[in-house]
C-alpha positions in Angstrom: -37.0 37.2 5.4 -35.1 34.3 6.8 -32.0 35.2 8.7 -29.9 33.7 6.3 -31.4 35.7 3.9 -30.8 38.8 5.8 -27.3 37.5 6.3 -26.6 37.1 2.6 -28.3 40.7 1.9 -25.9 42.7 4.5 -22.6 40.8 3.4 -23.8 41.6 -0.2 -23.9 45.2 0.5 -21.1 45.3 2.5 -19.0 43.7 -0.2 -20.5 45.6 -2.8 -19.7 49.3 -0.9 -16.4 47.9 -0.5 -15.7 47.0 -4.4 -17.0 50.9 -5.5 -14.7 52.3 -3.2 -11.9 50.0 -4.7 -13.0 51.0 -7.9 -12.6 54.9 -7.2 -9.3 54.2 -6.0 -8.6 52.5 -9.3 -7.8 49.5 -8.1 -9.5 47.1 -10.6 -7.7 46.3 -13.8 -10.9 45.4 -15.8 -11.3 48.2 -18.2 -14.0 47.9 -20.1 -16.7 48.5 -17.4 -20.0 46.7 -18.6 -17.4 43.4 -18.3 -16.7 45.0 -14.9 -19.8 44.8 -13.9 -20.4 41.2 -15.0 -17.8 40.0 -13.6 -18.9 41.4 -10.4 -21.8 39.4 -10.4 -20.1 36.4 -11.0 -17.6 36.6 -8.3 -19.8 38.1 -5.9 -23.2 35.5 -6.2 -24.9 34.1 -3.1 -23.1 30.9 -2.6 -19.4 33.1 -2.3 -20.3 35.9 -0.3 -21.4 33.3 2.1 -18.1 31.4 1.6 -16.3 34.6 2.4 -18.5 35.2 5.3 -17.4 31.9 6.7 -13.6 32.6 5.8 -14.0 35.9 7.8 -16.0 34.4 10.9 -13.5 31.7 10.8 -10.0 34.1 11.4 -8.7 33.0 7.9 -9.6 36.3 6.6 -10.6 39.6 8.2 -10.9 42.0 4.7 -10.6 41.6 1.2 -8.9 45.2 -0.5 -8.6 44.9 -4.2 -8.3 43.0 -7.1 -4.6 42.5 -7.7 -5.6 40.0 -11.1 -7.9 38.7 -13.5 -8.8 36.1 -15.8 -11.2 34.2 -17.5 -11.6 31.5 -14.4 -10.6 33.8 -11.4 -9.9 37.2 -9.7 -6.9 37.3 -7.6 -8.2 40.0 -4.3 -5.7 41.0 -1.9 -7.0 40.3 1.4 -5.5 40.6 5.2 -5.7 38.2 8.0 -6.9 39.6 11.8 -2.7 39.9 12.5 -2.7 42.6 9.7 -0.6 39.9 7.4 -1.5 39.9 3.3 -3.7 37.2 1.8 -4.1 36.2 -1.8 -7.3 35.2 -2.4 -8.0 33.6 -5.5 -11.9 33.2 -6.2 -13.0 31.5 -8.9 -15.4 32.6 -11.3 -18.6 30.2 -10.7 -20.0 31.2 -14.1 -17.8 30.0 -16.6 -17.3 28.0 -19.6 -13.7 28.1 -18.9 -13.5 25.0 -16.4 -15.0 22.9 -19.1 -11.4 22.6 -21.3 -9.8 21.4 -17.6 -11.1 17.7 -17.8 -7.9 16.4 -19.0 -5.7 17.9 -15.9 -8.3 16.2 -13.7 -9.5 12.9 -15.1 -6.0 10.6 -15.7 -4.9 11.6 -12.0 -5.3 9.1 -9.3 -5.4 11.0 -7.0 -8.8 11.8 -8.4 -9.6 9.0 -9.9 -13.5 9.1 -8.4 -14.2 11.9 -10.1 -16.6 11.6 -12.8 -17.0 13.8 -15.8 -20.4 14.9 -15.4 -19.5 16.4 -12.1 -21.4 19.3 -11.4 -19.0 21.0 -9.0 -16.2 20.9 -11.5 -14.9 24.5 -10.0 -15.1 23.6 -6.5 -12.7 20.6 -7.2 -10.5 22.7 -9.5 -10.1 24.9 -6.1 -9.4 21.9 -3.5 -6.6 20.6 -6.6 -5.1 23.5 -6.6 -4.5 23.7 -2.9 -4.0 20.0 -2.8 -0.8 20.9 -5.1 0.2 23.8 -3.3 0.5 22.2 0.1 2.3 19.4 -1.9 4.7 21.6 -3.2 5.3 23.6 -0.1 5.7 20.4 2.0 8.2 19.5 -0.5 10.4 22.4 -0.1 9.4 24.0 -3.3 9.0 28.1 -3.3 5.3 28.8 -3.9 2.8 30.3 -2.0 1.9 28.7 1.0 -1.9 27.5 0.9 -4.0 28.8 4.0 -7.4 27.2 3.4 -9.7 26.2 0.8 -13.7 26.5 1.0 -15.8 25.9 -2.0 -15.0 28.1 -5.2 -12.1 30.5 -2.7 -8.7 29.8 -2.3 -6.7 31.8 0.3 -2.7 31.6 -0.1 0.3 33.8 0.9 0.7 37.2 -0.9 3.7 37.2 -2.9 4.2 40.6 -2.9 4.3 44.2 -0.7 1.0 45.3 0.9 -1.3 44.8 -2.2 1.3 45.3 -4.8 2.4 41.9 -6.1 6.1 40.8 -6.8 7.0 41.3 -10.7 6.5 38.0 -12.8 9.5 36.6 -14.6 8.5 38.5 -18.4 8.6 41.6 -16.5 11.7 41.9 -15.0 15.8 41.2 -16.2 16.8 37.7 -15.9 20.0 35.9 -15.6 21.3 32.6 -16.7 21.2 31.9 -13.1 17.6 32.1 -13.4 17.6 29.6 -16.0 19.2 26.7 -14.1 16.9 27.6 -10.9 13.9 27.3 -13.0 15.0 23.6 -14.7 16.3 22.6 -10.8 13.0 23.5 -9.5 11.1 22.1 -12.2 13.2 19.1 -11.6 12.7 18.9 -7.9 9.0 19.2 -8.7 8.9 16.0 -10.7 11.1 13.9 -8.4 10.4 15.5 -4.8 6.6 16.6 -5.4 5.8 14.2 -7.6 4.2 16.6 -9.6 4.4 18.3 -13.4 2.9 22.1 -13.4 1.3 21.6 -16.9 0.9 25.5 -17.1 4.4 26.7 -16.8 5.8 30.0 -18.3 6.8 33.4 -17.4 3.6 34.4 -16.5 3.3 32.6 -13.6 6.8 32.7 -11.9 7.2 35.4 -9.8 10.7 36.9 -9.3 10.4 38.4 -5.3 13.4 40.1 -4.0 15.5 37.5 -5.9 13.9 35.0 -5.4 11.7 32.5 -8.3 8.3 31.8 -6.6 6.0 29.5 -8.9 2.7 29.7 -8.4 -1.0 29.1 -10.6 -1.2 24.9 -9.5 -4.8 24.2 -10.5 -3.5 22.2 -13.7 -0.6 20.5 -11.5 -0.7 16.7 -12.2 0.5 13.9 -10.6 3.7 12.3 -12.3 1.5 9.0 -12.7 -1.0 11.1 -15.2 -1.0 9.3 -18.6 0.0 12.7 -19.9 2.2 13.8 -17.7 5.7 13.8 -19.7 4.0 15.7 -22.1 3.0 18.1 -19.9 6.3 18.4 -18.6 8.0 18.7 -22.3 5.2 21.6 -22.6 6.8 23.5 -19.5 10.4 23.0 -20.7 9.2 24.2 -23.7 7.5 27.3 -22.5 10.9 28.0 -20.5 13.5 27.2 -23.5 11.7 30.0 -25.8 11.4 32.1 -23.1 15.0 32.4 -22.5 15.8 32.2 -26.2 13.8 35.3 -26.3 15.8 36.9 -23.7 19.2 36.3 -25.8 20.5 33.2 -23.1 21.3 29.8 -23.6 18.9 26.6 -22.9 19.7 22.9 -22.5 18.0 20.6 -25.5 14.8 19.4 -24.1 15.8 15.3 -24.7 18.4 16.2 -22.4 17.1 17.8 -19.7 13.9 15.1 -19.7 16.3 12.2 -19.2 17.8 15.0 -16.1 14.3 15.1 -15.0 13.0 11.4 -15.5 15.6 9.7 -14.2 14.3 5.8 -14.7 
């Protein structure tokens, strides 16, 4: 047995003790547990446990606790850095079919514009987008979670929350007409300061953390130059609008808040 071998086989069952004593402290959310189990194996294949060894020997991550979400592309762990402070870390599934509807928030972007469709590591560039737009966004001012590192198919971000337990999203909590014009000012500030559209925007993936709106979930971020960018962003203003009609409070037209946003 090669030491990398035997390297891969003691991080595997380290990891693996680790997830059944998360799951007997009912920590994951999957509940049907034959999907459990395969999701397991996707997360936790050769090529990421050795990615998460190299996150840990590296001091960007020193454990990984407990799934906080999943999805179809990615689990969501919460993690802790060697000064005791919370991690997300997002790990993206690296057997999906999932990836395959993303082409169109990848190819149209210059700032990708070498990437070629038959790429074969479609997931690992989903992950370096995602950060890309993070650290964007942060740079720019804009409340998300700041991005700590990417390697391979494993993002590792800020925890938006309080020791595991992350901060409500905006569907789950009371919101204000306050919360309204934050939403279009950051939306806006995203567009004209950022230079990016979120494409994915809803109330799903705005948290609301001791008053404040954090938005978060980049991968589909585009650049404002994307040949589908406005109607990505008439997408998000929609999502918002019907949110908040749900919720009984007024909206701005979407023609009018486009010609706030695009200002040329």
């Amino acid at each position: 047995m090669s030491e990398k071998d035997d390297l891969y086989g003691k991080e595997k069952e380290h990891l693996e003790r680790k997830l059944r004593m998360i799951d007997e402290r009912d920590r994951m959310l999957i509940k049907d547990r034959s999907s459990d189990l395969s999701v397991v194996e996707e997360v936790f294949d050769k090529s990421t446990l050795l990615t998460l060894h190299y996150l840990m020997n590296s001091g960007v991550l020193r454990s990984l606790n407990g799934v906080v979400s999943s999805g179809k592309e990615a689990r969501v762990y919460w993690g802790e850095r060697v000064d005791g402070s919370s991690v997300a870390v997002k790990i993206y599934l690296t057997v999906t079919a999932e990836f395959k509807r993303r082409w169109p928030y990848i190819i149209g972007d210059p700032r990708f514009e070498n990437i070629k469709r038959s790429s074969s590591n479609l997931i690992i560039i989903w992950a370096q987008k995602e950060y890309r737009n993070l650290l964007t966004a942060y740079e720019s001012r804009i409340p998300v979670p700041k991005p700590l590192a990417v390697r391979r198919n494993i993002l590792v971000m800020d925890f938006i929350g309080h020791y595991g337990k992350p901060a409500p999203l905006l569907n789950e909590v009371e919101v204000k007409q306050s919360d309204y014009k934050k939403i279009i000012f950051l939306i806006d500030k995203l567009y004209n300061s950022a230079n990016l559209v979120h494409a994915d925007l809803s109330e799903y993936n705005i948290f609301k953390h001791e008053k404040r709106l954090i938005l978060f979930d980049f991968g589909s971020a585009v650049d404002i130059r994307h040949p589908l960018s406005k109607e990505f962003l008439i997408r998000d203003i929609n999502n918002i609008n019907r949110f908040f009609i749900k919720r009984g409070l007024s909206v701005e037209p979407v023609e009018d808040l486009l010609k706030k946003v695009i200002k040329s």
